[in-house]
Backbone as a printed PyTorch tensor [residue, N CA C, xyz], in Angstrom:
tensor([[[ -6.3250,  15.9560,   7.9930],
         [ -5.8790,  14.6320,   7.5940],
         [ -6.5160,  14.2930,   6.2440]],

        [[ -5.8020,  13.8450,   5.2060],
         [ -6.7210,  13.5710,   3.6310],
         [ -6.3670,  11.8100,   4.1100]],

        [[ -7.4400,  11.3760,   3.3180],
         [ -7.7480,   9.8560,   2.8950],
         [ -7.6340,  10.0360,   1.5180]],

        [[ -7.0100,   8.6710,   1.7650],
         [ -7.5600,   7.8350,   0.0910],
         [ -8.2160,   6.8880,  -0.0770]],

        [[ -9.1760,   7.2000,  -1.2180],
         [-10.1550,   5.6110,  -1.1540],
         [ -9.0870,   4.5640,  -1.8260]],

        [[ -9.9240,   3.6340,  -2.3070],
         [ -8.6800,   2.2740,  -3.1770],
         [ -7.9320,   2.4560,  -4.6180]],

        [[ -8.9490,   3.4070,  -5.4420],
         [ -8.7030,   3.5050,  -6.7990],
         [ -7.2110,   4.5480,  -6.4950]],

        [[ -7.1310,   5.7480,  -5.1960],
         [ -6.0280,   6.4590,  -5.2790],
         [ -5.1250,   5.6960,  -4.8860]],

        [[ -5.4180,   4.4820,  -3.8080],
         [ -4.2650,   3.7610,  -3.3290],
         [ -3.4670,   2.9720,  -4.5920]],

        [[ -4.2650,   2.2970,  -5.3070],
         [ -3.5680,   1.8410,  -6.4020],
         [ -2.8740,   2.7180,  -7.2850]],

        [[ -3.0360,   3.8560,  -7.4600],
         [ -2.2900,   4.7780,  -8.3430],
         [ -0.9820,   5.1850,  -7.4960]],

        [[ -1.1500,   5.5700,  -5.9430],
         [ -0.2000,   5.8510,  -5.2960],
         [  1.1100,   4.8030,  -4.8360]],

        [[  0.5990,   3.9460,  -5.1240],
         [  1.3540,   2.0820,  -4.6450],
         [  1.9180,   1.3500,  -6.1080]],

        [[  1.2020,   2.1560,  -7.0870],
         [  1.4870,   1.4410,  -8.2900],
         [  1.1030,  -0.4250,  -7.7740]],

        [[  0.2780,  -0.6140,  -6.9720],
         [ -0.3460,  -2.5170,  -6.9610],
         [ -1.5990,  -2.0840,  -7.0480]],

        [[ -2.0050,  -3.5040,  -7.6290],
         [ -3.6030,  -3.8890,  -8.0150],
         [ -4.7870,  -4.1180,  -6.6600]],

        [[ -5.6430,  -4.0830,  -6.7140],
         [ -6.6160,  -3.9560,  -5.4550],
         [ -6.2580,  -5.4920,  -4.7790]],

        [[ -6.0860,  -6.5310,  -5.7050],
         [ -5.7890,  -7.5340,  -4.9460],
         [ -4.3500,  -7.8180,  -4.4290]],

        [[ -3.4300,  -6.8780,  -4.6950],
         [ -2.2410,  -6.9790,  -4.4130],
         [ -2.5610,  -6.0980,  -2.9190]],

        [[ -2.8640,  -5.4420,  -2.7520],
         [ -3.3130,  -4.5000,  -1.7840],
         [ -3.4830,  -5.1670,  -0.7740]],

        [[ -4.4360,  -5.7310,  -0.8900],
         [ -5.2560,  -6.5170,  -0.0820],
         [ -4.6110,  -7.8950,   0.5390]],

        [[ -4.0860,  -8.3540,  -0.5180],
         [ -2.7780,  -9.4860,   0.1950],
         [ -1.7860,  -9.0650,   0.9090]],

        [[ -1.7620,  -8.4700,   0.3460],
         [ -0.2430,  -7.2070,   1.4830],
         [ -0.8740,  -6.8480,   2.8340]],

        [[ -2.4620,  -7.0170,   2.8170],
         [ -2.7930,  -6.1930,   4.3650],
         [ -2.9060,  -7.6380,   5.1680]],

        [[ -2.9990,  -8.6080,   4.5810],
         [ -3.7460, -10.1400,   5.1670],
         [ -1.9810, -10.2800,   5.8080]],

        [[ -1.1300,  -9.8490,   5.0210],
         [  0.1390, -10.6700,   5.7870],
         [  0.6130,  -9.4840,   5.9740]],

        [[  0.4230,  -8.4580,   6.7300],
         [  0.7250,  -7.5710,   7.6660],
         [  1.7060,  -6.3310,   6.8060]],

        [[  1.4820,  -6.3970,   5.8430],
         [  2.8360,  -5.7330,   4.9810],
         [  2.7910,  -4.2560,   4.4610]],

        [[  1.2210,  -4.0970,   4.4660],
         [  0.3080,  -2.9600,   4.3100],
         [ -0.4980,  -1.9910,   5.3840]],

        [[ -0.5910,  -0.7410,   5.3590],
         [ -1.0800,  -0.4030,   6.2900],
         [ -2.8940,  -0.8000,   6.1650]],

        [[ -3.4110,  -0.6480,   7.3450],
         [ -5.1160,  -1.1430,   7.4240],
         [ -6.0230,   0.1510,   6.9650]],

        [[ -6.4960,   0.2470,   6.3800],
         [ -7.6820,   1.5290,   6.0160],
         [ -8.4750,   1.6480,   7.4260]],

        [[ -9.1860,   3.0430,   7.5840],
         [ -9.7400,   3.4050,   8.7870],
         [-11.3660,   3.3310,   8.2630]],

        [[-12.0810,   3.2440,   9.1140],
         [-13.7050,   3.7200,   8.4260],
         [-14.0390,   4.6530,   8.5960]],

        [[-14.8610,   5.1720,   7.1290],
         [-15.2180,   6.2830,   7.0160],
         [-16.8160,   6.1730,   7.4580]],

        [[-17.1020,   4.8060,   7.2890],
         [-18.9380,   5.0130,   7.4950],
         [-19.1110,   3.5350,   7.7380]],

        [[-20.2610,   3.3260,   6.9050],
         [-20.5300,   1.5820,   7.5060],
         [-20.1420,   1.2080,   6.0710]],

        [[-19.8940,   1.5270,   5.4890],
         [-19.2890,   0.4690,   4.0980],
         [-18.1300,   1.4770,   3.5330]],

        [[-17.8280,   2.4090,   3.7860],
         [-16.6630,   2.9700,   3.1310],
         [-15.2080,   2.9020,   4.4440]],

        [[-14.3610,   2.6700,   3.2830],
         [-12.7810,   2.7870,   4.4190],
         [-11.9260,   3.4260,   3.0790]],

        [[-11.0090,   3.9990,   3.9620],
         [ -9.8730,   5.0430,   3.2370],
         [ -8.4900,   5.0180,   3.8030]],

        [[ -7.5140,   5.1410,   3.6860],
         [ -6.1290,   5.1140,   3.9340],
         [ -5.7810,   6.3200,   4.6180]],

        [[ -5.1170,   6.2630,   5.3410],
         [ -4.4530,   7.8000,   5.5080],
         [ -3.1400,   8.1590,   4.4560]],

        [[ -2.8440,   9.6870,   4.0870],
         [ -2.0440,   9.7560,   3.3600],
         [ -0.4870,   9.2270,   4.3380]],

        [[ -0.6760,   9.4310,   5.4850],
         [  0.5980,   9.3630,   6.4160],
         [  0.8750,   8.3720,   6.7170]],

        [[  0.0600,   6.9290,   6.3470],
         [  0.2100,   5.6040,   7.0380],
         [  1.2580,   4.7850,   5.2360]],

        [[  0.1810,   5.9560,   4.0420],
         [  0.5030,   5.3440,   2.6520],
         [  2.3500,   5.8020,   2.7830]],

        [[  2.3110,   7.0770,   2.8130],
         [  4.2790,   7.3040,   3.1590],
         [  4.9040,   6.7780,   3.7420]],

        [[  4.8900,   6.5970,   5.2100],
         [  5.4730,   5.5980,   5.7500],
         [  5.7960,   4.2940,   5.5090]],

        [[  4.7940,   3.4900,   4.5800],
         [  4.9860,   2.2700,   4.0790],
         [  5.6570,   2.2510,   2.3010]],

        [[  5.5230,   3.6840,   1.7870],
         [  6.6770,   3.5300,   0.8910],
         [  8.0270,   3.8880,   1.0260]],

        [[  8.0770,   4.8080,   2.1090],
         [  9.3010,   5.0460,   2.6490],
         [  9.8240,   3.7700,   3.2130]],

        [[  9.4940,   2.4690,   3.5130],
         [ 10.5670,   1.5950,   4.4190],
         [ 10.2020,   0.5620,   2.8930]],

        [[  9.8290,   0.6620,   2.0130],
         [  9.8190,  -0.3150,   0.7330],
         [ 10.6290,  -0.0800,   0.0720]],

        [[ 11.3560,  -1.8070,   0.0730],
         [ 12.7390,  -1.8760,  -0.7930],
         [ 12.6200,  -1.4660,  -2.2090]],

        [[ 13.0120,  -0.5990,  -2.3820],
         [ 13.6090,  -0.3440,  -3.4040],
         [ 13.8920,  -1.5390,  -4.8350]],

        [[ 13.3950,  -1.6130,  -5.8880],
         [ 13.4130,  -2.6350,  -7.1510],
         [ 14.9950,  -2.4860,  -7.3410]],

        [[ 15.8350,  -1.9600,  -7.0910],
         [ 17.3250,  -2.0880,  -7.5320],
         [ 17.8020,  -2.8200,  -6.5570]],

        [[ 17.3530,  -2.6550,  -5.2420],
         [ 17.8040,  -4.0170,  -4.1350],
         [ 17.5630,  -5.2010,  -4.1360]],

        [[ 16.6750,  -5.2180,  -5.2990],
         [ 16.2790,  -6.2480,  -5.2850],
         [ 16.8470,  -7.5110,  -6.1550]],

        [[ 17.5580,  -8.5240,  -5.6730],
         [ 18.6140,  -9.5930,  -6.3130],
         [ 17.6140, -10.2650,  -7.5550]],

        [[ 18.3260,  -9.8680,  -8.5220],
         [ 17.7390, -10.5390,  -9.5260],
         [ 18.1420, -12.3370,  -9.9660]],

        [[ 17.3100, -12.7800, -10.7400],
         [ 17.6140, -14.2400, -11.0440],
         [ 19.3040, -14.5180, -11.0330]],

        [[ 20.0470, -14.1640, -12.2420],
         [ 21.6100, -14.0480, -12.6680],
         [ 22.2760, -13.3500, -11.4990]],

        [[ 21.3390, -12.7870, -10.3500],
         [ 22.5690, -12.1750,  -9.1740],
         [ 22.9570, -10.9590,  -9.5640]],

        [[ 22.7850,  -9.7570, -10.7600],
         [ 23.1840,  -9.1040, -11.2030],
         [ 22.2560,  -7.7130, -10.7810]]])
């Protein structure tokens, strides 16, 4: 199983640590596991799954509807 700490999650998510982190408060994100008493990491399989069911920026209705 590989982890990612936060700096890979942000590269892999393309969002900011606090975007991250708001996304986990309203359920939208997967939860990091612990690695120790102060470190947590992602799984790579929890990070796919949650870009695999993320809409897509072309689905997404722009201002003009276009």
């Amino acid at each position: 199983m590989r982890f990612f700490r936060i700096r890979d999650v942000e590269k892999f998510s393309g969002l900011s640590r606090a975007s991250i982190y708001r996304l986990m408060r309203e359920g939208k994100f997967p939860r990091p596991v612990r690695l120790g008493e102060r470190a947590v990491a992602w799984t790579i399989d929890d990070l796919e799954i949650w870009a695999e069911n993320r809409p897509m920026a072309s689905s997404i209705p722009t201002k003009s509807g276009v």
